[in-house]
C-alpha positions in Angstrom: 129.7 171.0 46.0 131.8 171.3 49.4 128.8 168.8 51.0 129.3 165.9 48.2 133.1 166.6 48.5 133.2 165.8 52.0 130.6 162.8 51.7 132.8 161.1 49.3 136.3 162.2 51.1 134.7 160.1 54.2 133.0 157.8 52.7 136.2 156.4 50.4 138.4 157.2 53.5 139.8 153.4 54.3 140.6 153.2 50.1 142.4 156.6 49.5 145.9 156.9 48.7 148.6 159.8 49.5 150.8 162.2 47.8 153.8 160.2 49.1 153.5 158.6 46.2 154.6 161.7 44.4 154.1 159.8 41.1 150.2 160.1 41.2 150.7 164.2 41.0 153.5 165.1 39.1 153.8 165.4 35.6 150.1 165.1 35.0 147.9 167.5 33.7 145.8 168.6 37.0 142.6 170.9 36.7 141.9 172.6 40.0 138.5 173.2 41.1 137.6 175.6 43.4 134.6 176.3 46.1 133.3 178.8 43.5 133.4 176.4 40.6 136.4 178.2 38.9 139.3 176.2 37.1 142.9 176.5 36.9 145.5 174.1 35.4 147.9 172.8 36.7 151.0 170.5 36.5 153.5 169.9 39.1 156.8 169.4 38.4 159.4 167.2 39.5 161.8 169.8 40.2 159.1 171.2 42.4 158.2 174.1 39.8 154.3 174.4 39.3 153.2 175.5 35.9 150.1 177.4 36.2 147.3 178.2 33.6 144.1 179.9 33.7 142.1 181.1 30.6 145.1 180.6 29.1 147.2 182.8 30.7 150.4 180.9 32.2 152.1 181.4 35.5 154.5 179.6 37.2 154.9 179.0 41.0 155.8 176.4 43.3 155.0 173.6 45.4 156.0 170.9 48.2 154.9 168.1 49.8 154.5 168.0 53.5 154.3 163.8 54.5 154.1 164.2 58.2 151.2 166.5 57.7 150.0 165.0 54.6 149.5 168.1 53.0 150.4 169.8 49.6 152.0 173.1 49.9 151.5 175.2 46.7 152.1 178.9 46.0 150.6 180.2 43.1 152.2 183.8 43.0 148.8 185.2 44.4 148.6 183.0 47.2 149.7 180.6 49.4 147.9 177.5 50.8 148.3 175.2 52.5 146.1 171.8 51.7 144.9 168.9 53.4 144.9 165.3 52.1 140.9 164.3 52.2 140.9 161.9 49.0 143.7 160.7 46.5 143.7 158.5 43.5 145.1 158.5 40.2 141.8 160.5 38.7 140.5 162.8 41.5 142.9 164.7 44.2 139.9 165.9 47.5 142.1 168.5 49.6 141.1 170.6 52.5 142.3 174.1 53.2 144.3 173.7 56.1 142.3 174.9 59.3 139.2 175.4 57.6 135.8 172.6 58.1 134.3 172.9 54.8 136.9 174.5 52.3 137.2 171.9 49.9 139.3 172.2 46.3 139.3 169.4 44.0 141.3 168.2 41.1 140.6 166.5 38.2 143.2 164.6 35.9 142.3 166.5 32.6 143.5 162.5 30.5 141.3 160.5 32.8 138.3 163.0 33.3 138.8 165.7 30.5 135.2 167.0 31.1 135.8 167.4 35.0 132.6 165.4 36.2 134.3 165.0 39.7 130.7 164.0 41.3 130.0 162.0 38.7 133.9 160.0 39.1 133.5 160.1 42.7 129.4 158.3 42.1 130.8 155.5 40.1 133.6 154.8 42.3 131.7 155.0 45.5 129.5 152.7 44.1 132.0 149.7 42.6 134.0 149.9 46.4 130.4 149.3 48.1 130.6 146.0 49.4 126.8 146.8 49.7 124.3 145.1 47.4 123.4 147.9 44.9 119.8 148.5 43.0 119.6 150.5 40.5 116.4 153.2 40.3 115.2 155.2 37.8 116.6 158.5 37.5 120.4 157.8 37.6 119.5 156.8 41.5 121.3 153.9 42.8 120.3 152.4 46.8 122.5 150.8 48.5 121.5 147.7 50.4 123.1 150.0 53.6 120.0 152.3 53.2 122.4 155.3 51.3 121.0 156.5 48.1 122.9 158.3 45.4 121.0 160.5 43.1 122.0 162.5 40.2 120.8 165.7 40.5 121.0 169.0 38.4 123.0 171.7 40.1 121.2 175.1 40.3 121.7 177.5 37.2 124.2 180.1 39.2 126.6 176.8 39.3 126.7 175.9 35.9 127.7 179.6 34.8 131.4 178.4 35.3 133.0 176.3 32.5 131.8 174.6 29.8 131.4 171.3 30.1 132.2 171.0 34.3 129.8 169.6 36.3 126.1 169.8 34.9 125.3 167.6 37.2 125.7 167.0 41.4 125.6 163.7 42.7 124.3 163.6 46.1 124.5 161.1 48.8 121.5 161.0 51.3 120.0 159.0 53.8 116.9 157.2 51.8 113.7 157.6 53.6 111.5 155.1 54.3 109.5 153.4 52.1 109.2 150.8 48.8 110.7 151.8 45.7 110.8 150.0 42.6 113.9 149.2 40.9 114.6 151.1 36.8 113.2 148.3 35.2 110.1 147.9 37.5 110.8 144.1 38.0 111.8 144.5 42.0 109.7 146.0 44.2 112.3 147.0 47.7 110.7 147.7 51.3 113.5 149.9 53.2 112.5 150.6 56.8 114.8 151.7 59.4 116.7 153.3 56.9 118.1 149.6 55.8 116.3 147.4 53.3 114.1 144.8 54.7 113.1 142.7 51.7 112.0 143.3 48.0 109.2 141.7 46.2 108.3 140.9 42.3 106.9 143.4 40.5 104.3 144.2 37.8 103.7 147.5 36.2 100.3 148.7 34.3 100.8 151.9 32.3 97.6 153.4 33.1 95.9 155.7 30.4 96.1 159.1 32.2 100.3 158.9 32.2 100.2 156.9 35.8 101.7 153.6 36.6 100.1 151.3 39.0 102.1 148.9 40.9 101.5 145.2 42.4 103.6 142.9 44.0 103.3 139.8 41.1 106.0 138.3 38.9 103.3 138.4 35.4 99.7 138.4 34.8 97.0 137.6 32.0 96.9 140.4 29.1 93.5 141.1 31.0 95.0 141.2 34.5 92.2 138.7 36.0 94.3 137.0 38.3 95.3 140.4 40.2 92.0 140.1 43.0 93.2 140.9 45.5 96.0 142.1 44.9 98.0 145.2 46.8 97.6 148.3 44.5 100.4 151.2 44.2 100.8 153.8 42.2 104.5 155.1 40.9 106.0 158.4 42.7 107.9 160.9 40.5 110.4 160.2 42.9 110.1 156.2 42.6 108.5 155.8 45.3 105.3 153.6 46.2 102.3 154.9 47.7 99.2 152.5 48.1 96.2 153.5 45.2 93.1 155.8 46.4 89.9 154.2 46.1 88.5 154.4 42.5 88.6 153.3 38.8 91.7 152.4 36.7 92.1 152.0 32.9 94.8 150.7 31.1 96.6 152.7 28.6 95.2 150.7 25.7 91.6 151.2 27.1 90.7 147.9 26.8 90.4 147.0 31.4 89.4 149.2 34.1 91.0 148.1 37.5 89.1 148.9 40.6 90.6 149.5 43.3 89.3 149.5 46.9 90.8 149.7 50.4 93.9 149.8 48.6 93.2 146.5 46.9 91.9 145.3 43.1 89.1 144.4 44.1 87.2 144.0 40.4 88.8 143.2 36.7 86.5 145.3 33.9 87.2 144.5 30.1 85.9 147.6 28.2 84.6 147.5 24.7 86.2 150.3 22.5 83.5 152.0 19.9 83.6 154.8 17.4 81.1 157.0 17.2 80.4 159.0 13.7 81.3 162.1 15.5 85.1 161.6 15.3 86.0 160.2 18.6 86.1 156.7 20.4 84.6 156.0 23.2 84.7 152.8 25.9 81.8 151.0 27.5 82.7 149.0 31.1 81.8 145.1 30.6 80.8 145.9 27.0 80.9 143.8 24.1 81.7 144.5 20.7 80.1 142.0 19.5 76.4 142.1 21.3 73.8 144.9 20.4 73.7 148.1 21.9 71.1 147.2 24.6 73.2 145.6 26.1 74.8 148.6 26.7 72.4 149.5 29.2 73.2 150.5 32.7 76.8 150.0 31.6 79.5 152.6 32.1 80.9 155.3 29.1 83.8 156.7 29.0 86.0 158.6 26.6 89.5 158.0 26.8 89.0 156.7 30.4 87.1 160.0 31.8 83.9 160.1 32.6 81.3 162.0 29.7 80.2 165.4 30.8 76.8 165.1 28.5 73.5 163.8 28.8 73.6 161.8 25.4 76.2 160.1 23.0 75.7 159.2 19.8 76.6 156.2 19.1 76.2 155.2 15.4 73.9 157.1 13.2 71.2 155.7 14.3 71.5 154.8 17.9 71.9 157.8 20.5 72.9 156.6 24.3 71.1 158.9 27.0 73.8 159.1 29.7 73.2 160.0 34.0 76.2 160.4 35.1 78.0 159.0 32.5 76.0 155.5 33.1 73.6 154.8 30.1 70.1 154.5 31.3 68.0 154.4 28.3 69.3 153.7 24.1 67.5 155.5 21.4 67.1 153.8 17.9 66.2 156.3 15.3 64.9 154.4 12.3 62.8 156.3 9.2 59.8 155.1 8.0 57.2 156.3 5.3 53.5 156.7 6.9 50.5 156.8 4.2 47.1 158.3 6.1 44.9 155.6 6.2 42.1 158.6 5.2 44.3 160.0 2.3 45.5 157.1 0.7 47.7 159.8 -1.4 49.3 161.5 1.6 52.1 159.9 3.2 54.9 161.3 5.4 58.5 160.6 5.4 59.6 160.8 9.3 62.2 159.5 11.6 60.8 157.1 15.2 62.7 157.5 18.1 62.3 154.3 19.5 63.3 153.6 23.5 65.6 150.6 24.4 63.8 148.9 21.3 64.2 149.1 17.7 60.5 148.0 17.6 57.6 150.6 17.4 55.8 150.9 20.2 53.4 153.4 22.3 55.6 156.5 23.6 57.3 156.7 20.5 58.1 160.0 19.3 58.3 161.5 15.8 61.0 163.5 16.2 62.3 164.5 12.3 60.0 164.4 9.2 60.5 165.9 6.1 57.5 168.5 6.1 57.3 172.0 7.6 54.1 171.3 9.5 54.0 169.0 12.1 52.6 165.5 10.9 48.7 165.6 11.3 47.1 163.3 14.1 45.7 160.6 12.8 45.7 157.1 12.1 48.7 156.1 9.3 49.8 152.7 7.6 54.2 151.9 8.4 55.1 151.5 5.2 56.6 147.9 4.4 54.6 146.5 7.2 51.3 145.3 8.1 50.2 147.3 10.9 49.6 150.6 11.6 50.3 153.5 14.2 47.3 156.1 15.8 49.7 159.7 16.3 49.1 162.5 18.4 51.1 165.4 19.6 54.0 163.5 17.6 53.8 160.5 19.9 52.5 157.0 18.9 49.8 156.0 20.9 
């Protein structure tokens, strides 16, 4: 507190006023704050009487103004000190202990700031008198085209143990590091180097599916981003700050493109196709289409909800299983049924399920791999039902 106190004191110093102008103290309702967050009430009066309360026990004591000195003089029956003019206005009263560096009090007029936000007052204010261009970040921060950046921070929990209400929050005034930072409603992208800004840039924001944000410098883009190749990629700090995008793949939050992103630029624009597979969850193929058959899915990239599968086979409908390496498809499996009569038994036929390989066609290397009989289907030479051809079987394979 005594840090932000002092910032604000110094950096409001050609604006303040003074107590010689008795009329900003007396006669108001004045909430002292002290170092250790505790508050008294206070109201000077004319005569030079000082009524005193705290927790609503009332005292009374006195007070006097010291111009030469500029400082305010008040007795409060258990002390006596002797205080500093650091900042004055009609709302906020910054005194220093008199031969002290850093032993601030502050006072609060209870009609103009009943819930004694002082740091938040002194924020607002420092900002209108900035003659600096201001930019407003996310997170309450506001930079200041002169390289200072206010942030609204929470106080520590031991500091908010004090009154109800007073001061839940700090706002503290630092030297902004170096760095790009994007403004609170993404639109302006600003370089600051030297501890100054330098220049700013357009902006354009991709919520990204895993709860990132990726950044480039562009003004708007396509619904499918195609025109960002090239393109410098960032990704969003916690602090709102821009650091450039590893290597690697990007999907959108609504699944639909994957961004890659090398040497720290897009370097490729993949549309995904967005499928629902019968065991309850969707699933995304890189450069798919929805509208093509699945083997076109081949060699093609699978993902669920943007990460990579962890299995070596996905089923896709009921009757099409993807066999995945690492989580690229390399082979599709159609699983069609068929009823097989033995050409030697005219009366014996099988009901049995192909598993047919990138083909929904029956062909050698086919295997049998469900039929509705206990024993395994006889080697032999069967009929395809429906058709006219048939199929020699061994070892439940087609040969």
């Amino acid at each position: 507190m005594k840090d932000i106190l002092n910032y604000y004191a110094k950096s409001m110093s050609q604006v303040t006023k003074t107590l010689k102008k008795k009329s900003i103290l007396v006669e108001k309702p004045w909430a002292l704050v002290d170092n250790d967050g505790a508050i008294q009430k206070l109201i000077f009066r004319k005569d030079k009487r000082l009524v005193l309360s705290k927790n609503g026990v009332v005292t009374e004591g006195t007070w006097d103004y010291y111009s030469e000195a500029r400082s305010l003089f008040i007795d409060r029956g258990t002390d006596r000190m002797l205080l500093n003019e650091q900042y004055i206005d009609e709302n906020v009263i910054i005194l220093k202990r008199d031969g002290t560096d850093n032993e601030f009090f502050a006072l609060a007029n209870e009609n103009t700031i009943p819930n004694y936000d002082i740091p938040g007052y002194l924020f607002k204010k420092r900002c209108s008198l900035s003659t600096s261009k201001k930019y407003e970040l996310t997170g309450g921060k506001v930079l200041l085209e002169d390289g200072v950046l206010l942030e609204v921070g929470m106080e520590d929990k031991q500091s908010q143990t004090t009154h109800a209400g007073f001061l839940k929050r700090n706002v503290i005034p630092k030297k902004v590091q170096d760095g790009n930072y994007l403004t609170k409603d993404f639109m302006l992208a600003i370089q600051v180097k030297d501890g100054r800004v330098r220049s700013k840039y357009p902006s354009l924001v991709i919520d990204l599916i895993d709860g990132n944000i990726l950044q480039t410098f562009r003004v708007k883009s396509d619904p499918y981003f195609r025109d960002l190749l090239g393109e410098q990629a960032n990704l969003l700090n916690a602090d709102n700050t821009l650091t450039r995008a590893p290597d690697g793949a990007y999907m959108t939050k609504n699944k639909e493109v994957t961004i890659i992103v090398k040497n720290g630029l897009i370097s490729s624009i993949n549309e995904n196709a967005i499928f629902s597979s019968p065991e309850g969850f969707s699933y995304e193929i890189e450069k798919g289409d929805q509208t093509a058959g699945p083997r076109l899915s081949l060699h093609r990239k699978v993902t669920i909800n943007g990460r990579l599968v962890d299995k070596d086979y996905l089923k896709a409908r009921e009757d099409i299983i993807y066999k995945l390496e690492n989580s690229i498809v390399v082979q599709v499996l159609f699983i069609r049924t068929y009823n097989l009569i033995c050409t030697h038994n005219l009366s014996k036929n099988y009901i049995v399920r192909i598993e047919h390989k990138n083909s929904p066609k029956i062909k050698r290397g086919n295997k049998i791999i469900n039929f509705d009989s206990i024993e395994p289907i006889p080697d032999g030479k069967y009929w395809v039902k429906g058709s006219l051809r048939w199929i020699r079987i061994k070892d439940c394979t087609i040969v």
